[in-house]
C-alpha positions in Angstrom: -34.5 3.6 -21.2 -33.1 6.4 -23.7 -35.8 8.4 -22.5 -34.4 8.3 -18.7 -30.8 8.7 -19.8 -31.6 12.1 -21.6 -32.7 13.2 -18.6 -30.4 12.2 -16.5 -28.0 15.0 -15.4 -24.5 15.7 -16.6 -22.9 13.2 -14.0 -25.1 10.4 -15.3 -25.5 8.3 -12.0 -22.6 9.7 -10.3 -23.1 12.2 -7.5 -22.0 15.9 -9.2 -21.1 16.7 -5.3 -18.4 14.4 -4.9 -16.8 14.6 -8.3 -16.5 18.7 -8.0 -15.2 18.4 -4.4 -13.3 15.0 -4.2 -12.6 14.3 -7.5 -13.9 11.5 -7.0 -16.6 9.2 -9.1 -19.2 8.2 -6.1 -22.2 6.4 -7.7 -25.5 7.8 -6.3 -28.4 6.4 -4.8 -31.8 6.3 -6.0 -33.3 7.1 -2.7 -30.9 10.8 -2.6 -32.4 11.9 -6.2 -33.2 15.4 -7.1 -34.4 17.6 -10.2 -32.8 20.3 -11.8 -33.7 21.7 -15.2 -35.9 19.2 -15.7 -32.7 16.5 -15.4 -32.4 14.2 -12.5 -28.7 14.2 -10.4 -28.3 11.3 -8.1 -26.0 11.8 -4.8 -23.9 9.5 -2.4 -25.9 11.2 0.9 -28.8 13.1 1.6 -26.3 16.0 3.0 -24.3 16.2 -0.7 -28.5 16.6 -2.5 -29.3 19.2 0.0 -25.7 20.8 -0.7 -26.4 20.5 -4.8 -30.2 22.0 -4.0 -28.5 25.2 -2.5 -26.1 26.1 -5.4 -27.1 23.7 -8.3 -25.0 25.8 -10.5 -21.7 24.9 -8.8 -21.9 21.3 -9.8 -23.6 21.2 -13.4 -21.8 21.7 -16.9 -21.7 25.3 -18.5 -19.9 25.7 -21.8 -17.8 22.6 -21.3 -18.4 18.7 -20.3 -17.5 18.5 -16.3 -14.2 16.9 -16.3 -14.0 13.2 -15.2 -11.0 12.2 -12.5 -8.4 10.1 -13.6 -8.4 6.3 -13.5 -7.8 4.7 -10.5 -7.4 0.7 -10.6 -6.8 -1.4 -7.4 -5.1 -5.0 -8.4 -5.8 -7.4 -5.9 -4.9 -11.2 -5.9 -2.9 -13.4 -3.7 0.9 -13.4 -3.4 3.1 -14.3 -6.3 0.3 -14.0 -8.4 1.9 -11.2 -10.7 0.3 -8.4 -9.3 3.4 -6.2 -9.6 4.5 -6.9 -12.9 1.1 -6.7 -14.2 0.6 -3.4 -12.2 4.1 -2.1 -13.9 2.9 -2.5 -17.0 -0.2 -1.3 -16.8 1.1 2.3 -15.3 3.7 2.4 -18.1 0.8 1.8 -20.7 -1.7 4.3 -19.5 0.8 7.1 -17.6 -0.4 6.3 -14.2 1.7 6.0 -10.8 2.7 2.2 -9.3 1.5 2.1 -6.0 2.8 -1.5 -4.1 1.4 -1.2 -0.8 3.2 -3.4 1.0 6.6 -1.7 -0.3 5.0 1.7 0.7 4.1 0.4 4.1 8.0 -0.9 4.5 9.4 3.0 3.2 7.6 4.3 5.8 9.7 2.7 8.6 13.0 2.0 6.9 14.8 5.0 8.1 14.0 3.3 11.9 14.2 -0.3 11.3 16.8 -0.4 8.8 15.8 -2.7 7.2 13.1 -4.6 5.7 10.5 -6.5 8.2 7.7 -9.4 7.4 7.0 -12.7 7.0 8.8 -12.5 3.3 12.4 -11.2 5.2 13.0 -13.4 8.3 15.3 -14.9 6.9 17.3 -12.1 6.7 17.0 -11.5 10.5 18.2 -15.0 11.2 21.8 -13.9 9.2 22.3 -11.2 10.8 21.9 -12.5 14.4 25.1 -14.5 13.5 27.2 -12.5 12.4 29.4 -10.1 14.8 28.6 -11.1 18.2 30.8 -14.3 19.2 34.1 -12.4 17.3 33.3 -9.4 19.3 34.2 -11.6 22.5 37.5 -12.8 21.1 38.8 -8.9 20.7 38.3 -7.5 24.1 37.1 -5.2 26.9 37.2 -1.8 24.4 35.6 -3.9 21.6 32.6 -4.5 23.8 32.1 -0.9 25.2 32.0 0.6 22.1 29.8 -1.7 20.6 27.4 -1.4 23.7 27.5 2.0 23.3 26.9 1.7 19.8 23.6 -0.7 20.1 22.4 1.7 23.1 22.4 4.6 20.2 20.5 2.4 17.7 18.5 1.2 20.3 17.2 5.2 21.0 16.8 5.9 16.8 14.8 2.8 16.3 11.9 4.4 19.0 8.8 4.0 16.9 6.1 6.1 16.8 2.1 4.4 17.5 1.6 4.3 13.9 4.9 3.3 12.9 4.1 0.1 15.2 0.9 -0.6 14.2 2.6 -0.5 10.6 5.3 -2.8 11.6 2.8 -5.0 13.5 1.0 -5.1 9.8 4.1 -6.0 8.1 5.4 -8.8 11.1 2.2 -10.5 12.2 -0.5 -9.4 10.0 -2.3 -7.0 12.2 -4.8 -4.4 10.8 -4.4 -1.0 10.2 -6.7 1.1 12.2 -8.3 3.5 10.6 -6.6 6.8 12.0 -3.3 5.3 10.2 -5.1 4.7 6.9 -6.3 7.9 6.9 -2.5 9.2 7.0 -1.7 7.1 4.2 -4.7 6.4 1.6 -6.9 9.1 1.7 -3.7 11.2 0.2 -3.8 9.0 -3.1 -7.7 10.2 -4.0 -7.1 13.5 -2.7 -3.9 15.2 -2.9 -1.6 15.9 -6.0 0.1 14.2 -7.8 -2.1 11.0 -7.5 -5.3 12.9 -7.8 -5.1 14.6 -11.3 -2.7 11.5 -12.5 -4.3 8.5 -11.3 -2.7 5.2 -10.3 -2.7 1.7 -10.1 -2.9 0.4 -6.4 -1.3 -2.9 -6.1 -2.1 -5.2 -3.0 -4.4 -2.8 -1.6 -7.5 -3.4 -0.8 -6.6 -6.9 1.4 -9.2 -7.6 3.9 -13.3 -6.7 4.3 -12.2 -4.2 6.4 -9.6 -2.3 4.0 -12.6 -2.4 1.6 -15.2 -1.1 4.2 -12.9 1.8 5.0 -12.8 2.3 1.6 -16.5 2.4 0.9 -17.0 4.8 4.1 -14.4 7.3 3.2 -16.0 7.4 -0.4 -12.6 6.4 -2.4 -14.0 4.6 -5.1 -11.8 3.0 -7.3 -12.9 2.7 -11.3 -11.6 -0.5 -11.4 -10.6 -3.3 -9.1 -9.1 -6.8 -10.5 -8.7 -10.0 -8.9 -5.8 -11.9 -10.9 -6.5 -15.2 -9.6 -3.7 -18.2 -10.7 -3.4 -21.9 -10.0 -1.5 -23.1 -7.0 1.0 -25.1 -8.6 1.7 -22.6 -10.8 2.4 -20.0 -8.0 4.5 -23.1 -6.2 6.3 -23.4 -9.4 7.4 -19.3 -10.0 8.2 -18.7 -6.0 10.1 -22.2 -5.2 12.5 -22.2 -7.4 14.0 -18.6 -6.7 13.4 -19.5 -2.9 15.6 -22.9 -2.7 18.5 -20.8 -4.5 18.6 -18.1 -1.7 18.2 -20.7 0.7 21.1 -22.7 -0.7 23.0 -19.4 -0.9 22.1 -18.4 2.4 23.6 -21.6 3.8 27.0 -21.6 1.8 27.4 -17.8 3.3 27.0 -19.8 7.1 29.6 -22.6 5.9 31.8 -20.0 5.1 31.0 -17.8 8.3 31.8 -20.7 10.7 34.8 -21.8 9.0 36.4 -18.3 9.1 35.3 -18.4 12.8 37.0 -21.3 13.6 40.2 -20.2 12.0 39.8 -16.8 13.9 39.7 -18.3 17.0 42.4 -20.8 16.4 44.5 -17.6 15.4 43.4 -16.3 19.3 44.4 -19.6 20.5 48.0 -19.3 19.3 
């Protein structure tokens, strides 16, 4: 075994092709080997050995070690496991960006839907379909008009895009991403500065067999990917409690809603 290691070339088992071009560590296959100088260089694809057998003196080491890329960690687990706080400290620690993929997905769309959308947020929705439309009948023809007008105008700003859609379909009902949209919004973290000479921590991403397929295809290879796995009850015991306070809060806010109502319209009455 030492023997094979000292000739194994300057990437070890990572393809040299993909690491000078991509940046990116892309562990090789036995079955796309090739010699040179006596030291053996394993690639990702038959088309990266026949690239390295054309110019093999693009991809080796000359005076200096070949540079290695950055970490890249994706945190994975399911929600309210932690993965944020964990993936906050981690970037502090090492210097690395805080990538939450979820709250990337939601910046996207915010300057059209105004607000934040998903399964976490309905709540939210529910508030705000109660608040100005029965007082808006009590104050008039002009009232309406303008607020008509006004919902027309929003209505025209908050035209989405086909991949803003299929984001929001994501964020609403769970839908997957096709590819062309991940293409828009991943590959840019492997290959495109700041992320790629800096390195990250990418939290909530990958979620589903097919995130990590598309993953695997594009050859973005992560260094590191943890599952933080955690208890039920003890994920029931950190989200409940936070949860029944906004609720509680959420119904005071309607108490007090409908009582100001009421007093409005006995106002209008008199």
């Amino acid at each position: 075994t030492k023997q094979k290691k000292r000739h194994m070339g300057d990437t070890k088992h990572f393809c040299p092709v993909s690491l000078k071009e991509h940046f990116v560590l892309h562990p090789g296959l036995h079955e796309h080997a090739a010699k040179y100088k006596e030291k053996i260089y394993y690639f990702s694809t038959s088309e990266y050995r026949d690239k390295f057998l054309k110019s093999p003196e693009e991809y080796v080491a000359h005076n200096q070690p070949i540079q290695a890329p950055p970490l890249r960690v994706c945190l994975l687990g399911t929600h309210g496991a932690g993965k944020t706080t964990c993936a906050r400290q981690i970037a502090d620690k090492l210097g690395i960006f805080h990538i939450q993929f979820e709250e990337y997905l939601q910046e996207l769309i915010l300057p059209k839907t105004k607000k934040k959308i998903g399964l976490h947020f309905d709540e939210e929705h529910e508030e705000d379909d109660n608040k100005i439309p029965i007082l808006s009948e009590e104050l008039g023809f002009s009232s309406q008009t303008m607020n008509k007008t006004e919902t027309e105008k929003s209505k025209q700003e908050e035209e989405l895009t086909d991949e803003e859609e299929a984001i929001k379909a994501n964020l609403m009902d769970d839908m997957e991403l096709p590819p062309e949209v991940l293409d828009n919004i991943v590959l840019d973290w492997w290959k495109k500065e700041p992320f790629r000479s800096t390195g990250f921590i990418l939290d909530g991403f990958p979620r589903t067999v097919d995130e990590a397929e598309y993953l695997s295809e594009q050859g973005l290879c992560p260094d590191v990917a943890v599952y933080i796995q955690v208890e039920e009850s003890d994920i029931l015991d950190r989200l409940f409690p936070p949860r029944l306070k906004k609720w509680k809060e959420k119904k005071h806010k309607k108490m007090e809603y409908k009582k100001k109502l009421k007093e409005l319209k006995a106002k209008i009455r008199v």
